[in-house]
Residue, then its C-alpha position, 0 to 999 in steps of 0.5 A: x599480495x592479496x594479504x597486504x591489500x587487506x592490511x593497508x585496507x584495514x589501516x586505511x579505515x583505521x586512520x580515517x574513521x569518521x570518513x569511512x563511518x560516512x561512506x558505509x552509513x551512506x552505502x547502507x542506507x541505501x543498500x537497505x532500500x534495495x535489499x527490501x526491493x529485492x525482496x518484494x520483486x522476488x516475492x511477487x515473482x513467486x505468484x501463481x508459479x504452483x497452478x497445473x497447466x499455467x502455461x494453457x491456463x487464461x483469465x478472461x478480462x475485459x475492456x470498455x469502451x464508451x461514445x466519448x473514447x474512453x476505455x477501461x479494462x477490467x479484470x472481471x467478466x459477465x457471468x454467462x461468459x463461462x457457459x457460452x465459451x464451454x456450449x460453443x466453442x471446443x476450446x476449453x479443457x476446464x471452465x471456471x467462476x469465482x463469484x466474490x458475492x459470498x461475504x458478510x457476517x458468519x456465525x456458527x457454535x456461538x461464534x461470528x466472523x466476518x467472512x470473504x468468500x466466493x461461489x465456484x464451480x467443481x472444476x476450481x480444483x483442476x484449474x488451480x491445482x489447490x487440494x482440500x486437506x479434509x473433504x473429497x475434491x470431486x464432490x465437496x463443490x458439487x451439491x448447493x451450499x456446500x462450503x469449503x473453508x480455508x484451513x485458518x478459517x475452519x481453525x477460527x470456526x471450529x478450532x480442534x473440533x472436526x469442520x466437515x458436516x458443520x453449518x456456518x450460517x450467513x447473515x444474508x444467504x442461508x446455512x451452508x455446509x462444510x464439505x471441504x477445508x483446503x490445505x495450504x498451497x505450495x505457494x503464492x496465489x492472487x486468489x485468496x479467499x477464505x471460503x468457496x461455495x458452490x456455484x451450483x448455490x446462486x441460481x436458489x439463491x437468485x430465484x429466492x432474493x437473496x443475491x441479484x440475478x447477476x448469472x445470465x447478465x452479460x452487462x454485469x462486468x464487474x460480479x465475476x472473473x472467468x477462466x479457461x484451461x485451454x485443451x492441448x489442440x486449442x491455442x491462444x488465437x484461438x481463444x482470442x477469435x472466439x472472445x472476438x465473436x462473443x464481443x462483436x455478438x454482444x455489441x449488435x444485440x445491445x441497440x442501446x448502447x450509445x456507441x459503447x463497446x465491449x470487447x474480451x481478452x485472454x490474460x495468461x495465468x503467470x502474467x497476472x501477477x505483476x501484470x497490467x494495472x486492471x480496475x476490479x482486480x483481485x489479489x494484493x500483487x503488484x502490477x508491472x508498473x509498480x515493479x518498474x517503479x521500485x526497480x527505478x527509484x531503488x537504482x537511483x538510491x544506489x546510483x546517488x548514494x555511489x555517486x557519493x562514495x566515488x566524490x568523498x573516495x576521491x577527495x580523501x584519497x587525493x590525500x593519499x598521492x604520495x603513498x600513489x607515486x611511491x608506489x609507483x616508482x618501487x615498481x608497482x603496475x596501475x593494476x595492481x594499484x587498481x585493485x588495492x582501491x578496488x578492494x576497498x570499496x568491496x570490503x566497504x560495500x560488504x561492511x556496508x551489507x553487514x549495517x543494511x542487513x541489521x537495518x533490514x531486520x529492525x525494518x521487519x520487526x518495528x516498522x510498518x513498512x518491511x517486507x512481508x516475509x524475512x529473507x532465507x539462505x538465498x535471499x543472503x547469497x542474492x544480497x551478497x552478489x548485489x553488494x559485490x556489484x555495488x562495491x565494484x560499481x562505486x569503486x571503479x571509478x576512485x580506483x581508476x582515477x587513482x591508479x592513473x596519477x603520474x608519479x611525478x604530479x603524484x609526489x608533488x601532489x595533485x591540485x585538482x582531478x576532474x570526476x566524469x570529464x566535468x564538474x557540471x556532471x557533479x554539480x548537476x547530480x547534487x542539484x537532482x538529489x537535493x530536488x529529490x528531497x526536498x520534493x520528498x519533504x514537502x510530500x511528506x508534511x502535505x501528507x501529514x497536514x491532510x491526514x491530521x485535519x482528518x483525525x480533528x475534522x468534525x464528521x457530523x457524529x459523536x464518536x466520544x465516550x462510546x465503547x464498540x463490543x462486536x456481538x460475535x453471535x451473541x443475543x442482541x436484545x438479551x446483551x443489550x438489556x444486561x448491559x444497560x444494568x450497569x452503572x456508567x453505562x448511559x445508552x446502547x445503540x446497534x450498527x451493523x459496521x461502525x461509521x467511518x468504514x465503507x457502508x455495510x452494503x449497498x441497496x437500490x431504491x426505486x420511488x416506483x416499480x419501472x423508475x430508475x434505481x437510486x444506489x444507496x450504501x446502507x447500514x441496519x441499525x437499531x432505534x437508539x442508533x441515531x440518538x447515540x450518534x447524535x445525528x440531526x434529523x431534518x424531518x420525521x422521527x427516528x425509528x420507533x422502539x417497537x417497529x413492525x416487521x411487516x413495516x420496514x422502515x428507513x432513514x435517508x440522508x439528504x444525498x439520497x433525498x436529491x437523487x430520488x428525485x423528492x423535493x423537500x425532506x417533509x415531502x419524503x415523511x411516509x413515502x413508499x420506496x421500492x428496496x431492490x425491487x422484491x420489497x417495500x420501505x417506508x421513509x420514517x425521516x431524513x438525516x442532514x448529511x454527514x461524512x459517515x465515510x473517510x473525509x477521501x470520499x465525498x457524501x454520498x447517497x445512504x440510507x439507515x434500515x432498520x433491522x435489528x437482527x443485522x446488527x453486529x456491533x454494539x455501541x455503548x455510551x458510557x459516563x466515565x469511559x477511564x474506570x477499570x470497574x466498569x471495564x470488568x462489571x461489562x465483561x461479567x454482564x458479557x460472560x452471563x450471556x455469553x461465557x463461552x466467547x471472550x469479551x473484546x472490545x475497543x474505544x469507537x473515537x481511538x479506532x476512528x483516529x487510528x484509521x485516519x490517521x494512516x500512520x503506515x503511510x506517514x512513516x514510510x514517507x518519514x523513512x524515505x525523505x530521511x533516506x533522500x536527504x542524508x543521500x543529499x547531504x552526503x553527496x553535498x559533503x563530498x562535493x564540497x570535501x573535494x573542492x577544499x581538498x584540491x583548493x588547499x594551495x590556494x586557500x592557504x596563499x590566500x590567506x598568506x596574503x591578508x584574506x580572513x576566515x570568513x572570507x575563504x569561508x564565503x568563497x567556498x561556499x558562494x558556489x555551493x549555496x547557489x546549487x541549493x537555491x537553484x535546487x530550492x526553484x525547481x524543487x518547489x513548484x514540483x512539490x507543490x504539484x506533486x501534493x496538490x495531485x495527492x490531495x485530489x484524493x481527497x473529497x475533503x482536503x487541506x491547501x498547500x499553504x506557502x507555510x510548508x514550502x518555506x519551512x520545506x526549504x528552510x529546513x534543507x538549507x540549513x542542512x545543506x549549509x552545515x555540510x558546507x560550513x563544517x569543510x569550508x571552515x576546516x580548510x579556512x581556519x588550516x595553517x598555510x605552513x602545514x600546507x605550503x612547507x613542501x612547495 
């Protein structure tokens, strides 16, 4: 039986090609959406699943709450909450910090990488289980400035050479030593950073300028994070009064608080990741929202798109009443008749598979947008299951709508079968999707407008004609004067980060010891900086070429002027300013505001310090930027001063373009509007394919009686037109809002203009209206004889 299941399967595939080809392509499309959230759910199940004692293990958040009602949980916590937990409170197996404050640019034989880093005590080792390939576990986090590097790290450092006893020297905290390189973990961790420091590190530090005092200050909830292993006996309540008592302690000392409150929870180790959405998190997991999100839309793309197979299923099928009702009268059961329509919409849901899983691929390998890692034997088997599930869930209702027909209605073929009870059940799902893309539509060229007005907004600096080289350790004075000797070459400045990206630090300045600090994002840079960037300065001169070491000097933008409380930019020439209360600097000038930042922020305060020796880019102004000779004769200036390091480089206005143009985010919302409205059009197609099917007969008495082509054209299709232009009312006003909130992430953005709303449903109508053209005109043009010769 089974066997002849399938051959009438494959002749009835045979027989419809195009109508087949349709419902696959519709089942794939959408099944490859679901597969790919099949896999991002699974690999976020997998985090933090390998750490020892997970289920006694707690990260302490926590949450504020200021006199206005509004409250904001972090997921960091003070410092000193550690110490007191483990000094008062016999809860705590193992207490642990990560301090994220080890970071910047790091150097070591020669070679210089950006490091991202964290101090931690020696207990980080027995809270999350990682090991240390090379080292000692029990001393390599033991001694100040010992360092343990991630085993890419040491292999960009060091490659082959032996990493332990090397010094890796950064630009702000001193020489460190490597003690420990960490082996791979055995699965995925929200904690991934490149190296560890000691904690025992920060209070030399602290006590000599180089990092805040941020150890013993319990207002500093955004420095670090805190966890607890709790001992066998100890409890989560237990832990919870403990942090209760921490929290009401803190609120009665702090008589100037305003009303403000501060209050800490336990976060259990497995819950983080997906867990609650925290600001100041760490890590790259989703949060549980997130997961519902993609749980919801993927079930809605597959619901939409067996919503199409189960409308284009029945109305084709309608064709095939008579093969029904013969059937039935041979002796054939409705169970039987049940499971051969059954077992077609598995065999096109598993053929369905086969073109998601080739999707899937050519996604991972081409596009941006894949999952992270490709799927394994198990992910194959998950995939086959879920396509079983969709086959039945599309085919259930054709098969049971068709095995139902009364032979005797069967043989004389049907004139109309109601799907869900009601066709408003089905005009209702067409409006929703056809809402769905064109809300997709709109979001998708409001996103494009903003992100092109980026790419060609003036940002008030000459990125043109400049080449960045970063320095990767290399002398900058000695570079700097080799290069110059090249012809083409017109000037050289130094930055520490390229403009464009988050500022290189940030500084407090005060106008006087005791004043309020300003917070300034900083870059150091060298004389020619501003001339290269062609930056205007409102008052002063640009810092000399020769400056005083003893004399710092800084530069600030007319933000910072205001925020300091200073009138005019004549009356800032020369002040005196203290920089994070352990030096002094000197305002050589005052620059007009520019967007040194993406145009998502607004202008804020900065500064430009001088400190050549901070430097780690140089950008090169050169006069004919498309010549391959001077590419080559600044890779051989590049190899006298440095042969052991390859000469990279990159054009500063192509790097700035491809950062703001965020091309990811622009075809993934591409990908997904196709997705949307090829779900429509095949929903649409089927409705109307439907209609024309059970309107055969009175289409061709129609026009038996005189009425044209056009006519029963218009008459088909006037219902159908009506749902777009009802889909176009609710749709737009949605799209509308949807992407004014999506520019209110943008300090700088663009306006909706009606342009996009038009052109949006202008475009979707003409989709929807070839879907109905192409079937209404096919019934309309049909020979009444081949339709009523059997009446």
């Amino acid at each position: 039986m089974l066997k002849n299941y399938l051959i009438i399967t494959v002749r009835n595939i045979l027989r419809h090609k195009l109508f087949f080809f349709i419902n696959i392509f519709g089942l794939a499309t959408s099944m490859c959406i679901c597969l790919i959230a099949l896999m991002a759910i699974k690999d976020q199940l997998n985090y933090d699943t390998f750490h020892p004692q997970a289920d006694r293990t707690y990260r302490i958040t926590t949450e504020i709450k200021n006199p206005d009602g509004n409250h904001f949980q972090l997921a960091s916590s003070p410092l000193p909450l550690t110490e007191t937990i483990l000094k008062e409170y016999a809860l705590a197996e193992h207490a642990v910090r990560l301090y994220p404050a080890l970071k910047g640019m790091a150097s070591s034989r020669g070679k210089e990488l950006d490091l991202k880093g964290a101090f931690t005590d020696p207990a980080f080792f027995a809270v999350f289980g990682f090991t240390l390939e090379k080292g000692d576990i029990k001393t390599a986090l033991s001694a100040p400035n010992s360092l343990i590097l991630s085993k890419e790290t040491a292999s960009k450092f060091f490659g082959s050479t032996e990493p332990i006893g090397q010094v890796i020297s950064l630009q702000e905290l001193g020489d460190f030593q490597v003690t420990g390189v960490l082996a791979d973990a055995p699965g995925k961790s929200h904690i991934t950073f490149e190296a560890f420091a000691s904690m025992a590190s920060v209070p030399v530090l602290e006590k000599s300028g180089k990092l805040t005092e941020k150890l013993t200050q319990w207002n500093s909830v955004m420095e670090g994070y805190t966890y607890i292993t709790l001992k066998e006996t100890a409890s989560k309540r237990k832990l919870t009064e403990a942090l209760n008592q921490i929290s009401a302690h803190l609120t009665e000392l702090d008589k100037s608080n305003n009303g403000s409150t501060i209050n800490f929870e336990a976060q259990a180790l497995p819950s983080i990741t997906p867990g609650k959405d925290l600001y100041n998190d760490i890590g790259k997991g989703y949060t549980r929202k997130m997961v519902a999100g993609v749980i919801s839309i993927s079930l809605i793309i597959l619901l939409s798109a067996c919503f199409n197979y189960t409308n284009l299923s029945i109305a084709k099928s309608l064709t095939r009443a008579k093969e029904v009702g013969i059937r039935k009268v041979a002796g054939a059961f409705r169970y039987q008749i049940f499971m051969q329509f059954i077992l077609e919409a598995i065999v096109i849901s598993l053929l369905s598979l086969g073109v998601a899983c080739l999707l899937l691929m050519l996604i991972i390998d081409y596009t941006p947008f894949g999952p992270e890692t490709p799927p394994d034997t198990y992910m194959f088997l998950y995939f086959l299951v879920f396509s079983l599930f969709a086959g039945l869930m599309a085919g259930t209702l054709p098969a049971w709508v068709l095995s139902s027909f009364q032979p005797v209605r069967a043989l004389k073929n049907l004139t109309a079968v109601k799907l869900f009870g009601s066709v408003n059940v089905r005009k209702s799902l067409i409006v929703s999707q056809f809402v769905l893309s064109l809300v997709a539509t709109i979001f998708l060229m409001v996103t494009y407008r903003q992100f092109n007005y980026m790419i060609h907004a003036e940002y008030g600096f000459s990125a043109k004609d400049i080449l960045t080289i970063p320095l990767q350790g290399t002398s900058y004075p000695l570079l700097s004067s080799e290069l110059s000797k090249v012809n083409g070459v017109e000037r050289i400045s130094a930055v520490s980060t390229n403009m464009g990206r988050d500022v290189t630090d940030n500084i407090e300045l005060k106008v006087q010891p005791g004043s309020n600090p300003v917070r300034v994002g900083y870059y150091a840079v060298d004389a020619n900086f501003i001339a290269n960037m062609r930056l205007k300065l409102l008052a002063g001169h640009t810092f000399p070429a020769t400056a005083s070491s003893i004399e710092k000097q800084i530069i600030i933008n007319e933000r910072a002027l205001a925020a300091l409380g200073i009138q005019t930019p004549v009356e800032a020439i020369d002040r005196v300013l203290w920089m994070n209360d352990s030096s002094q600097v000197r305002i050589a000038g005052v620059l007009k505001d520019f967007h040194y930042q993406p145009l998502s922020n607004p202008i804020g305060t900065m500064a430009l310090y001088y400190n050549p020796e901070a430097v780690n880019y140089l950008n090169v102004k050169v006069t004919h930027i498309h010549s391959s000779v001077l590419i080559q004769q600044l890779e051989q200036a590049w190899k006298k001063i440095n042969p052991s390091q390859p000469f990279t480089y990159s054009w500063f206005e192509k790097d700035l373009n491809e950062r703001r143009s965020a091309w990811d985010l622009i075809s993934t919302l591409g990908f997904l509007a196709f997705l949307a409205i090829t779900i429509a059009y095949l929903g649409l197609l089927g409705m109307v394919t439907f209609t024309a099917e059970t309107r055969q007969k009175e289409i061709s008495i129609r026009k038996v009686m005189g009425a044209s082509v056009w006519d029963l054209v218009v008459l088909l299709s006037k219902s159908f037109v009506v749902l777009l232009l009802v889909a176009g009312l609710i749709a737009l006003p949605l799209g509308y809002l949807g992407g004014t909130v999506f520019l209110y992430n943008f300090a700088y953005r663009v306006a909706i203009g009606a342009d996009i709303l038009v052109i949006s449903f202008m475009g979707l109508l003409a989709i929807g209206l070839l879907a109905i053209s192409t079937q209404t005109y096919r019934v309309a043009a049909a020979n009444p004889a081949d339709i009523l010769r059997n009446e």
